[in-house]
C-alpha positions as CSV (number, residue, x, y, z in Angstrom):
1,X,-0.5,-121.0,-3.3
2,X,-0.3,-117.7,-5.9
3,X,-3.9,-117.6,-6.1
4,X,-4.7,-117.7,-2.4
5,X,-2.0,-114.9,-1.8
6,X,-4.0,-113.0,-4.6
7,X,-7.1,-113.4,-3.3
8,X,-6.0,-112.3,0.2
9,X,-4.4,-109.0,-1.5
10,X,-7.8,-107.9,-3.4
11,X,-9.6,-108.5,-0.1
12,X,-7.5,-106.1,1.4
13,X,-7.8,-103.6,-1.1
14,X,-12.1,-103.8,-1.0
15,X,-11.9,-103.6,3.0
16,X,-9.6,-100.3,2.4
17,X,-12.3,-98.9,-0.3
18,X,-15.1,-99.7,2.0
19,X,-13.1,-98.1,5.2
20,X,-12.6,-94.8,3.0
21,X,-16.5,-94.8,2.0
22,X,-18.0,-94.9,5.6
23,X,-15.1,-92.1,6.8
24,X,-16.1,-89.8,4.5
25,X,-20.1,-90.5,4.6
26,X,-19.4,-90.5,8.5
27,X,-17.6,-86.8,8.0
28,X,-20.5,-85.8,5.8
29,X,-23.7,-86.9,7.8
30,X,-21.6,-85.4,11.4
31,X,-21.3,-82.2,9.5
32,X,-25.4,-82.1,8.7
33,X,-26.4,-83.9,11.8
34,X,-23.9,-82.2,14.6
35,X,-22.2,-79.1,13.7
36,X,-24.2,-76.4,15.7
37,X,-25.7,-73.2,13.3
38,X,-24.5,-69.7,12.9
39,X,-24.5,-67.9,16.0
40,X,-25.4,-64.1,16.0
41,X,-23.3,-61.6,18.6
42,X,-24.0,-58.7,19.9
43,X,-21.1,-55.9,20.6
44,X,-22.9,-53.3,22.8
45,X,-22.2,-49.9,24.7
46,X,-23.7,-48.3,27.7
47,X,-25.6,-45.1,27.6
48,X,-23.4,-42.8,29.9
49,X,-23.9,-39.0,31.5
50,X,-20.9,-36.6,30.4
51,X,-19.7,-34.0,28.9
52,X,-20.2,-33.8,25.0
53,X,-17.5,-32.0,23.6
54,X,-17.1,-30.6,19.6
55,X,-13.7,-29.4,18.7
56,X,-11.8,-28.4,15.4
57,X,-7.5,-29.8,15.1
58,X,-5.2,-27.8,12.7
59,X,-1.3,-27.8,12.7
60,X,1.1,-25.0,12.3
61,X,3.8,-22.9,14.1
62,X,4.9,-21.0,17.0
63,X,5.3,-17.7,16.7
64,X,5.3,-14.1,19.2
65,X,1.9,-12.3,19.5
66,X,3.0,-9.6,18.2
67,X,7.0,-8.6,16.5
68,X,7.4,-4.9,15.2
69,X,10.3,-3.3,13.1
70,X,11.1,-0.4,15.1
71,X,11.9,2.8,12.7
72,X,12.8,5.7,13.7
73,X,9.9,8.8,13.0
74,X,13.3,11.1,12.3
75,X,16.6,10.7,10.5
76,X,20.0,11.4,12.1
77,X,22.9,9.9,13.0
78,X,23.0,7.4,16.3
79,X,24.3,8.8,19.4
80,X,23.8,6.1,21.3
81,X,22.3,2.2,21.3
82,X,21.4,1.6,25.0
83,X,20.0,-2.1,24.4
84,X,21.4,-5.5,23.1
85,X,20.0,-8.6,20.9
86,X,17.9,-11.3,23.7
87,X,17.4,-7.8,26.7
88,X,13.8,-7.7,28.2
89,X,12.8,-4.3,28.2
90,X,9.7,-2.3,29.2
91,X,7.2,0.0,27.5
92,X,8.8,3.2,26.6
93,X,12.5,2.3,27.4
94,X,15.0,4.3,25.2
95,X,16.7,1.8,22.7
96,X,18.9,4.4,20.3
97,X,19.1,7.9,20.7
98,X,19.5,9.9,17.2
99,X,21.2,13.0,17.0
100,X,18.4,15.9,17.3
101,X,20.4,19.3,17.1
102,X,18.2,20.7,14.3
103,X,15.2,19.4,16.3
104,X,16.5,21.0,19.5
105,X,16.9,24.3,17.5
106,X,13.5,24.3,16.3
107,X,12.3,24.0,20.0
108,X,14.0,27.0,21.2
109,X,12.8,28.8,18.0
110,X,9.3,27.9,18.8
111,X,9.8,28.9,22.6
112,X,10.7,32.3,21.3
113,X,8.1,33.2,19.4
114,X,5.6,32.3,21.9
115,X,7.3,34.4,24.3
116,X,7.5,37.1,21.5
117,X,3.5,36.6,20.7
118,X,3.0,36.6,24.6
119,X,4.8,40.2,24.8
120,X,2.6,41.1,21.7
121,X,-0.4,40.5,23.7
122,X,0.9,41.9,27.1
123,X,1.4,45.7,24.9
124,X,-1.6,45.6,23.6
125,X,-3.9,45.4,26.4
126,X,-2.3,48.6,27.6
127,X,-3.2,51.8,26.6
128,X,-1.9,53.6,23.1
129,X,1.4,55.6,23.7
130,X,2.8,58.6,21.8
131,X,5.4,56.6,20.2
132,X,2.9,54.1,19.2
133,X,0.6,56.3,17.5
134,X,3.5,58.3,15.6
135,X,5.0,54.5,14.4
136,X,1.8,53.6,12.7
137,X,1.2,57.1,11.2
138,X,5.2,57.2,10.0
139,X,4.2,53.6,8.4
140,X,0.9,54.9,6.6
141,X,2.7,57.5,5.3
142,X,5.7,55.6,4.3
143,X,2.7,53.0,2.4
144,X,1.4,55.9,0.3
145,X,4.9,57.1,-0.8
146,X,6.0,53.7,-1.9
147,X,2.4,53.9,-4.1
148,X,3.3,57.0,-5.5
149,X,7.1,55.9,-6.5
150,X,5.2,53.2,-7.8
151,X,3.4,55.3,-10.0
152,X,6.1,57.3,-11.4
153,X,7.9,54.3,-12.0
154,X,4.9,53.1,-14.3
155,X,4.9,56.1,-16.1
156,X,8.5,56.1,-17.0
157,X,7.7,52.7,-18.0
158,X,5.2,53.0,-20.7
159,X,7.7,56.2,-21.9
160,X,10.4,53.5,-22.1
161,X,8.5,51.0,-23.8
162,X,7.1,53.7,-26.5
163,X,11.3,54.3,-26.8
164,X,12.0,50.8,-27.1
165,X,9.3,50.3,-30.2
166,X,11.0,53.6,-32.0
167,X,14.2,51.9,-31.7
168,X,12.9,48.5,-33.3
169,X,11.5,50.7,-36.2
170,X,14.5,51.7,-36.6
171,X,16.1,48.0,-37.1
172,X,12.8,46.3,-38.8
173,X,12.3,48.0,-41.8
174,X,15.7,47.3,-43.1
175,X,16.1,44.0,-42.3
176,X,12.4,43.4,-43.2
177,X,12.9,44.3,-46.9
178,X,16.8,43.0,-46.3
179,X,15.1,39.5,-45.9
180,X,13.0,40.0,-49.1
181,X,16.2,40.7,-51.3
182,X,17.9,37.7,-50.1
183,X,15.1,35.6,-50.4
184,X,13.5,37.1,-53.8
185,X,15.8,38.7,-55.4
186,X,17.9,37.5,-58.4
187,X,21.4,37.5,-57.3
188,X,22.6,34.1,-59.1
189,X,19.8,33.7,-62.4
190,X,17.5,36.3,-63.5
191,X,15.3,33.6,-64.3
192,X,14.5,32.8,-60.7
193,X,14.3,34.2,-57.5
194,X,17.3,33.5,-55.1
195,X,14.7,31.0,-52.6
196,X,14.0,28.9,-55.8
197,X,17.9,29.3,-56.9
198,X,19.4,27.7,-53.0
199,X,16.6,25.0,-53.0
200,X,16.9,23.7,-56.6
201,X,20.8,23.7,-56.6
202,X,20.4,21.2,-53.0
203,X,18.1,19.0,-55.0
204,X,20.5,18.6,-57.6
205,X,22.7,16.5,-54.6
206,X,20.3,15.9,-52.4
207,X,16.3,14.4,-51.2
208,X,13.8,16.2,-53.2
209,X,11.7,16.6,-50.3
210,X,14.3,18.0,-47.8
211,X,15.0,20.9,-50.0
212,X,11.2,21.4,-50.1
213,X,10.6,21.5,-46.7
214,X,13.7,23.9,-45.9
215,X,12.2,26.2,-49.0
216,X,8.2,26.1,-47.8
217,X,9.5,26.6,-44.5
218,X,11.2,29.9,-45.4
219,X,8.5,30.9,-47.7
220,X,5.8,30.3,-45.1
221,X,7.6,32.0,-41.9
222,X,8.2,34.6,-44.4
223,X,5.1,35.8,-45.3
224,X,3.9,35.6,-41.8
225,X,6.3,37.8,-40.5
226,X,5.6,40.0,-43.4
227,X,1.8,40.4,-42.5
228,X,2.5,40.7,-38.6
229,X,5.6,43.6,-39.5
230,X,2.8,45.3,-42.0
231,X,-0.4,45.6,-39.5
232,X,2.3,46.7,-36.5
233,X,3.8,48.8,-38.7
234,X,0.3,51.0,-39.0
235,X,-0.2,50.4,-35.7
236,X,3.2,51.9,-34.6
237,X,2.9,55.0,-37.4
238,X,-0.8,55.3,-35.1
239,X,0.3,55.7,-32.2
240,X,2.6,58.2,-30.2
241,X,4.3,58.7,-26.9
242,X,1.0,60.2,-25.6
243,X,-1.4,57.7,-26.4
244,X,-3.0,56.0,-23.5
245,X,-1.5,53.3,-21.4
246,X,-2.9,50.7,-23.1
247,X,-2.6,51.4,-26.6
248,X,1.4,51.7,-25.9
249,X,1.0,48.5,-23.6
250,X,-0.7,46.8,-26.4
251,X,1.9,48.5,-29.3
252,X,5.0,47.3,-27.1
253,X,2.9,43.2,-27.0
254,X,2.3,43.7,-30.4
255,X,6.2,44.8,-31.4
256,X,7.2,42.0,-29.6
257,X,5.7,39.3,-31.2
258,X,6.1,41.0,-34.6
259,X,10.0,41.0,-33.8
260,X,9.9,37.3,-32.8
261,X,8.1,36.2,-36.0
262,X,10.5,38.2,-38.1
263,X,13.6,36.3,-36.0
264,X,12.1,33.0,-37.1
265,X,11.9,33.8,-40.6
266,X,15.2,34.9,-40.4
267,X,16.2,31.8,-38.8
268,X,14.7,29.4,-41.6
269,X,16.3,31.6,-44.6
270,X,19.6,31.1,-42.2
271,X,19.1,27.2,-42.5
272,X,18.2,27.3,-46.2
273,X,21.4,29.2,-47.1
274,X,23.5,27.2,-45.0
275,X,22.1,23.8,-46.0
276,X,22.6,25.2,-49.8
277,X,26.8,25.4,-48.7
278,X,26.7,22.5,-47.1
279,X,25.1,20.3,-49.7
280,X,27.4,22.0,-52.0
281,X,30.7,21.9,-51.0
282,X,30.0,17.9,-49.5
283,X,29.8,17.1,-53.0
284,X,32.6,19.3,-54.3
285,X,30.5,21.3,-56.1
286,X,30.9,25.1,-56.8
287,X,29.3,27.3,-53.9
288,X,28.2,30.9,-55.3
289,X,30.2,33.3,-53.4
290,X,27.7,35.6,-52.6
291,X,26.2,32.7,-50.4
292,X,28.8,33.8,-47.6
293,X,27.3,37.7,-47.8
294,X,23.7,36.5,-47.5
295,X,24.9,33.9,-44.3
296,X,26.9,37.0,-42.4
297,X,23.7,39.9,-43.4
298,X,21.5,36.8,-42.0
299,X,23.6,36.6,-39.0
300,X,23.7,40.1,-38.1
301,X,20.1,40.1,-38.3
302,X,19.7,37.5,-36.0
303,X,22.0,39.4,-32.9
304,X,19.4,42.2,-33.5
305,X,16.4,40.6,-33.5
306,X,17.5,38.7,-30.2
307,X,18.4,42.0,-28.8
308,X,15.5,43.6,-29.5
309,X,13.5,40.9,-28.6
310,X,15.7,40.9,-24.7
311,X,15.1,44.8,-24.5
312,X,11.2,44.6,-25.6
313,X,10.2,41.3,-23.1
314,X,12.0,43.0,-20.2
315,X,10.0,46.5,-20.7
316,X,7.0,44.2,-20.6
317,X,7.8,42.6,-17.5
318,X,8.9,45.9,-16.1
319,X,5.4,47.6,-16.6
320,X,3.8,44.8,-15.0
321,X,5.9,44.6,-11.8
322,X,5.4,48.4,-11.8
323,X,1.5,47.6,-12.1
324,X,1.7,44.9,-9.4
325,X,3.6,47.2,-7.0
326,X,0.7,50.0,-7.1
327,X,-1.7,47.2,-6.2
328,X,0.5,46.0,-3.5
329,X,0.5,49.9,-2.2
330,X,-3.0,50.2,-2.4
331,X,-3.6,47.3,-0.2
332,X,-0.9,47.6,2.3
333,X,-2.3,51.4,3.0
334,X,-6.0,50.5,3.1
335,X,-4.4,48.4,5.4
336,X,-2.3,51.1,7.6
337,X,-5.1,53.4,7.5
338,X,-7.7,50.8,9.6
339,X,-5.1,50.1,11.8
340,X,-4.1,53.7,12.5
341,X,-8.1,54.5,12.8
342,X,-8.0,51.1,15.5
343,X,-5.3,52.5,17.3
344,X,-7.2,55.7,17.7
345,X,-10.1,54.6,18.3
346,X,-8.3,52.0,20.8
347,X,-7.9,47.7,21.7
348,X,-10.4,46.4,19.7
349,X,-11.8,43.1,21.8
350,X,-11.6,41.0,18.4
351,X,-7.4,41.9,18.0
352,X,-7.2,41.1,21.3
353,X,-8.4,38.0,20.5
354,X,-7.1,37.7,17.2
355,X,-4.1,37.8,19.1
356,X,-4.8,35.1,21.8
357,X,-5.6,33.0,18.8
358,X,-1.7,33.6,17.8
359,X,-0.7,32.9,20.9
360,X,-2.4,29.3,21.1
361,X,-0.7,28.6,17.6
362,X,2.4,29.7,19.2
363,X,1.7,27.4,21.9
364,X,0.7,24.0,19.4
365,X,4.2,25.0,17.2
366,X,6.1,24.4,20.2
367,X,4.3,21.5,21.0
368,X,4.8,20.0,17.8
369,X,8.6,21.0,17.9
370,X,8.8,19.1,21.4
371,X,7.1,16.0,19.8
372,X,9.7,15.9,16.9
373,X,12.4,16.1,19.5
374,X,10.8,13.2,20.7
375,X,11.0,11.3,17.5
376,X,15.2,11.0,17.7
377,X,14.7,8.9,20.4
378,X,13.8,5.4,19.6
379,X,11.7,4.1,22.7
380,X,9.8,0.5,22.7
381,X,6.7,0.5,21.9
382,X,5.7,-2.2,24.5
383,X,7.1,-4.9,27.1
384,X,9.0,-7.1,25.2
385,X,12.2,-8.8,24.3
386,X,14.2,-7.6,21.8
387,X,15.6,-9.8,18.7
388,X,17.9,-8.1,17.0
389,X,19.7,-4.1,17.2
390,X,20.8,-3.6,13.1
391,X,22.5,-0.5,14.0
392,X,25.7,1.1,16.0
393,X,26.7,3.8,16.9
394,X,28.0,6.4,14.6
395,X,25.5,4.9,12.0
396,X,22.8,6.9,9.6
397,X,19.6,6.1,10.1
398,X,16.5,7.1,8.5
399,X,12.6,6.7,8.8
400,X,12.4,4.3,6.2
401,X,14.5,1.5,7.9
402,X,14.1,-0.5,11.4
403,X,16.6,-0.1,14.0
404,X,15.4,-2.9,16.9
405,X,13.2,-5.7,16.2
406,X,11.1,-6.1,19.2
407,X,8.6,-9.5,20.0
408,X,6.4,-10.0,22.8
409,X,7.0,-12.8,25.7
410,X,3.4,-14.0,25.1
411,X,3.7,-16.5,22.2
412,X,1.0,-17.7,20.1
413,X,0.0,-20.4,17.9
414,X,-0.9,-19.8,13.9
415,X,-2.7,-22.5,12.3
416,X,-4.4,-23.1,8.7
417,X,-8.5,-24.1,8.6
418,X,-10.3,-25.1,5.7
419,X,-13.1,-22.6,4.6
420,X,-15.4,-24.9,5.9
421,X,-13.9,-25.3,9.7
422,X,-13.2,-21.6,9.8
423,X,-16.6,-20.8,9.5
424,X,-16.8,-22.4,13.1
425,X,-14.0,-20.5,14.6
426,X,-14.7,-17.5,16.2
427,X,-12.4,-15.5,19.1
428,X,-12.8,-16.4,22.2
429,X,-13.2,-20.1,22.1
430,X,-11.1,-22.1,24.3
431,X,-8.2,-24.5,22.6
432,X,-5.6,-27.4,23.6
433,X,-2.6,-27.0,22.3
434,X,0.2,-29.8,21.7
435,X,3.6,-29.5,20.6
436,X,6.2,-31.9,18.4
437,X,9.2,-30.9,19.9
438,X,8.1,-31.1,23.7
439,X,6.0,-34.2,24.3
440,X,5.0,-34.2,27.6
441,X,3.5,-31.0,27.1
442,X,0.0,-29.6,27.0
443,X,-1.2,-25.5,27.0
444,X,-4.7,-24.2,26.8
445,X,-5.2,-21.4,25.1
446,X,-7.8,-19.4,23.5
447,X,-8.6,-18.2,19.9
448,X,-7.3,-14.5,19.7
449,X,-7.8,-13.9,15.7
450,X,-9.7,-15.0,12.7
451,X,-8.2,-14.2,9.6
452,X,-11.1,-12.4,7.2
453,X,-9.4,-12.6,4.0
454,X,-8.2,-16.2,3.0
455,X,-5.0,-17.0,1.0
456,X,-5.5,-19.2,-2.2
457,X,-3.3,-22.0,-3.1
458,X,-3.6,-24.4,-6.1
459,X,-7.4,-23.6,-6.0
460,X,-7.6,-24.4,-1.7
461,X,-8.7,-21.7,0.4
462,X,-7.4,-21.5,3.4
463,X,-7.7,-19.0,6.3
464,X,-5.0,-18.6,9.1
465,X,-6.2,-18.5,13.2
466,X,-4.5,-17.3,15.9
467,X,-4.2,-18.9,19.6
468,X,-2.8,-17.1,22.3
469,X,-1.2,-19.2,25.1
470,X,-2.5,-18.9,28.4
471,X,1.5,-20.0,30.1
472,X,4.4,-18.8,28.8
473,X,6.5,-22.3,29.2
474,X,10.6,-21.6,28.5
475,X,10.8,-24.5,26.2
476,X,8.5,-23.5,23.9
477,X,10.3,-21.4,21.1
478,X,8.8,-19.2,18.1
479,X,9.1,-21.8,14.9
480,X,8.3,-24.9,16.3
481,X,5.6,-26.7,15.3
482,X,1.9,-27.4,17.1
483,X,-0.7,-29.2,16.6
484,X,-4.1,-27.1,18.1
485,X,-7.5,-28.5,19.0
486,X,-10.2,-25.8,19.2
487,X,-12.8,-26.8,21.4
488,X,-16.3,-25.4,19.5
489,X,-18.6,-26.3,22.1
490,X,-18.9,-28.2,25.3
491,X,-22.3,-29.7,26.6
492,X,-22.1,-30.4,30.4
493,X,-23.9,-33.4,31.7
494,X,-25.6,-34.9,28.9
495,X,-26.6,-39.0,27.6
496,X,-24.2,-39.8,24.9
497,X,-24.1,-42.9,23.0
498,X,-21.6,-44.4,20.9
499,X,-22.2,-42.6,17.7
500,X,-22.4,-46.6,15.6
501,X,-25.2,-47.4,17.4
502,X,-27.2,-44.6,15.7
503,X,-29.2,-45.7,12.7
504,X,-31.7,-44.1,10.7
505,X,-34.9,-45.0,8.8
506,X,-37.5,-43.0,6.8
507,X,-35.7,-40.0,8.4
508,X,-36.2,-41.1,12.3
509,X,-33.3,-41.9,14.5
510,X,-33.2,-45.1,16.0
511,X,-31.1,-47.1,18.5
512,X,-31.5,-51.5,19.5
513,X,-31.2,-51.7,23.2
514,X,-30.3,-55.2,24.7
515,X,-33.6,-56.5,26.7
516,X,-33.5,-59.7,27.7
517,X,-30.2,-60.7,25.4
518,X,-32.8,-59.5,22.9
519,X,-32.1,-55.8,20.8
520,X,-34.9,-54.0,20.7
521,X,-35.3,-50.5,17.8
522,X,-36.0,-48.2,20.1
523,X,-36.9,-44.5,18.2
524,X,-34.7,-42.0,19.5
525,X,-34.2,-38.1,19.3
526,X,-30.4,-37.0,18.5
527,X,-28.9,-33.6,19.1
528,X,-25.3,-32.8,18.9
529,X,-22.2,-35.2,18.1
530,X,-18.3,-35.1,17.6
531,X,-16.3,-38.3,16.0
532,X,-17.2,-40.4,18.6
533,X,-20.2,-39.6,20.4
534,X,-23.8,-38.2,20.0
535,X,-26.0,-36.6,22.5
536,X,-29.3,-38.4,23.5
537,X,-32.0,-36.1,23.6
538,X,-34.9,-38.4,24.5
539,X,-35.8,-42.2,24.2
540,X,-33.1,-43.8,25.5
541,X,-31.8,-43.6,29.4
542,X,-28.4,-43.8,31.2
543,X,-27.7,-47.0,32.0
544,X,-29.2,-48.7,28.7
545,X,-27.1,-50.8,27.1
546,X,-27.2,-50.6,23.4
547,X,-26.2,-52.4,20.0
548,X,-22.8,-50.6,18.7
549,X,-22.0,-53.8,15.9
550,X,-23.4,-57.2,15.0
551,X,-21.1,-60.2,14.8
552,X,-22.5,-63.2,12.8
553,X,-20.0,-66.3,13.5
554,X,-19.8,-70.1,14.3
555,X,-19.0,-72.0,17.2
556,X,-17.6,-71.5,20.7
557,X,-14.2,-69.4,18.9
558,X,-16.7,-66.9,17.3
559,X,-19.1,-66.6,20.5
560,X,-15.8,-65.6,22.8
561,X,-14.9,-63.3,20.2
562,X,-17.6,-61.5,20.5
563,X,-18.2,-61.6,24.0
564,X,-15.2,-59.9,24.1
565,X,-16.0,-57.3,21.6
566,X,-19.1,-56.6,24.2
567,X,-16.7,-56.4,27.1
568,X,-14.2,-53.7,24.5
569,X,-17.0,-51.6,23.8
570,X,-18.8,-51.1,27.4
571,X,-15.4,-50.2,29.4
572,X,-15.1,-46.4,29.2
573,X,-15.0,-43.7,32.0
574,X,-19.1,-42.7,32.8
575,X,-19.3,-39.4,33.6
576,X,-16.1,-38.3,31.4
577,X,-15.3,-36.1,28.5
578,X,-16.2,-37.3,24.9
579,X,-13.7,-35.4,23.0
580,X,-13.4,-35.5,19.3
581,X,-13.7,-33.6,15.7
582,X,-17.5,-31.9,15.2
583,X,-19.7,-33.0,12.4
């Protein structure tokens, strides 16, 4: 009984193998024998007539089409502010009036002399009178005094001057050969001279090289002023009081200078001496008593040097005023003397109109007064709102500083293009413009400015461009942000095609267009295109329905998908706008 149950388990088993082989060599041969091959699908588009349309999109901000910082052409203090932050106001309103009292003067100034000028020319289109004639012949004569005073005046200045060198020979002399004792005489050693004595006894205490200096400087300034008192000296002994003009001209120039060398010189031995005491008695050495007597002769030497020096500059500057005033004479009665001559003779046409030409000046000063009047009252400049007043009454304000801060009502939209898309952009082309904080709506607008110069930017260029709105909508606010489509062109009433079913080869353009439920290449000739679309120039017509995408699948799944691919791709709107970035 064991073995027949075994024998009926290992049948069971065999009939389970063979079961298993002939499923999966059924599976197998139903796979090669019935599954159906790849099926290849077609997702088309239809040729259409429309409008081909090529735009540029950039984002930015709101913002007014124009703002301006109203200052003031004048300074003053405000009078008045007549407007407030958020008021509409027109072109030419006053907005804050400045205080113009010295302007207002000037205007009545100018207003009299015109009326002066316009008398002027009134008298002297009449005849010459008596008095008239005796006035300009009392002023001629009053011209050729004032050069003869001028004259005498001269000659009592050279006089003066000749004076004025006697009186420095006098003082030179002394305290040129006073400076030599002090300097080279042998007051303290009768080995050396006193220059050597006060520079070595510094050294002794002090730098080398500063006791040097002080002693070359003397020694130096010295002889110079020796030389120059020597050669003026002859000069001086030379002359006399009547020698010619300009040898006492050039004797008083010559006195001058000598003095002011000889003051120098003095000034250095001064230093020397005192530097000597100082050095000294810092170090608590013995200072030579008759140091003091050279310091006080130096000093008195020095008040009159400086007072010779004050009397001999302003004798100078007297014969030249005197020279300059004879000059002035000689002019203003060349002068009196054609005018007198004029008057005789009578109105000469060209002073007539000399003084018509006067007049018209007259006329432009008080224009220009009038217009500065005009610059204390701040007016707008154009139709506009204004955003903010930044001053009060009683407040200074000055040209350099804005008062009002005017904006326009028209707003516009500021974007940034790429160098490449600004090079498309030019003003005048038409744009759609959409905004983030107000969905619903949509402006057109047109380009209004182009920026020439672009702004750099971690190595991007990037130039700004302007749309002006063509409404004014409440909502929209300066700040807020846009986003701007510029259209570049728009071609009305052209084929367009689905830009993927262009293909090239070998540098032709070529399109498959369903015939039969067949795609046949059919060469084509392309002209413009945006992101979508692409105009048909020739070899395709409206109507034709052509290969956008081949789908390669298996079975009924794969055929509906791509029947409904086909469907996708041919709904659109013939006849419509194709709107989308250029290439």
């Amino acid at each position: 009984m064991k073995k027949f149950f075994g024998l009926i388990w290992k049948h069971k088993i065999y009939t389970l193998i063979i079961l298993a082989l002939v499923g999966v060599g059924g599976y197998f041969g139903y796979k090669k024998w019935f599954v159906p091959d790849a099926v290849t699908r077609y997702v088309t588009a239809k040729v259409e007539r429309g409008v081909l349309v090529s735009s540029i999109s950039g984002s930015g901000q709101v913002s007014a089409s124009n703002q301006v910082d109203i200052q003031p052409k004048a300074s003053g203090d405000v009078l008045s502010v007549s407007v407030k932050a958020g008021q509409e106001v027109k072109a030419g309103a006053l907005l804050v009036q400045l205080n113009a009292s010295a302007a207002l003067k000037a205007v009545r100034d100018a207003s009299s002399n015109l009326e002066s000028t316009r008398l002027s020319l009134e008298k002297l289109t009449k005849s010459t009178d008596a008095l008239t004639l005796l006035q300009y012949e009392n002023s001629l004569a009053q011209a050729q005094e004032s050069k003869t005073k001028a004259e005498d005046d001269l000659a009592k200045a050279y006089e003066d001057g000749f004076n004025n060198v006697a009186n420095a020979f006098l003082d030179l002399p002394s305290m040129v050969s006073g400076l030599y004792d002090i300097l080279y005489g042998y007051t303290f050693d009768y080995s050396i001279p006193n220059l050597e004595y006060y520079a070595n006894n510094a050294m002794i205490f002090e730098d080398v090289e500063r006791a040097e200096n002080y002693r070359n400087s003397v020694s130096l300034s010295y002889s110079a002023a020796k030389n120059a008192y020597d050669i003026n000296f002859d000069s001086y002994k030379a002359a006399g009081r009547f020698s010619s003009t300009s040898t006492i001209e050039d004797l008083i120039d010559e006195t001058y200078e000598t003095t002011k060398l000889i003051a120098e010189a003095i000034k250095n031995a001064n230093n020397l001496v005192q530097y000597y005491t100082d050095v000294l008695t810092e170090n608590k050495a013995r200072v030579q008593s008759q140091a003091s007597n050279h310091l006080s002769t130096l000093n008195g030497y020095t008040g009159t040097t400086n007072s010779q020096l004050i009397t001999l500059l302003a004798q100078k500057r007297t014969i030249q005023t005197d020279k300059e005033s004879i000059v002035n004479s000689e002019r203003t009665i060349a002068e009196k003397t054609v005018s007198l001559a004029d008057l005789k003779a009578g109105t000469d046409p060209l002073d007539i109109q000399a003084q018509q030409i006067t007049l018209r000046q007259r006329q432009n000063s008080l224009s220009d007064a009038r217009e500065t009047l005009s610059n204390y009252s701040v007016r707008a400049p154009f139709d506009g709102v204004i955003a903010a007043v930044n001053v009060k009454k009683g407040d200074a304000a000055s040209s350099g500083s804005a008062v009002c801060t005017i904006i326009t009502k028209q707003r516009v939209a500021t974007i940034a293009l790429n160098e490449v898309d600004v090079a498309k952009v030019k003003a005048g082309q038409k744009a759609v413009v959409t905004f983030d904080a107000v969905e619903d709506l949509s402006i057109t607008g047109e380009v209004v400015e182009v920026d020439a110069i672009g702004a750099v930017s971690q190595g991007v260029v990037s130039y700004n461009v302007k749309v002006a709105f063509d409404i004014q909508d409440e909502r929209v606010k300066p700040g807020m942000s846009v986003s701007v489509s510029i259209i570049l062109s728009s071609k009305p009433d052209v084929l367009l095609v689905s830009s993927s079913a262009i293909k090239t080869q070998n540098g032709s353009s070529y399109a498959e267009v369903m015939v039969s439920g067949t795609p046949q290449k059919m060469t084509i000739t392309v002209g413009d295109s945006n992101d979508t679309m692409t105009e048909v120039v020739s070899g395709l017509s409206e109507g034709d329905e052509v290969v956008t995408q081949t789908v390669t699948g298996a079975g009924t799944a794969s055929a509906a998908a791509g029947s409904a691919g086909s469907q996708s791709a041919n709904r659109g709107a013939p006849g419509g706008m194709m709107f989308g970035e250029m290439h």
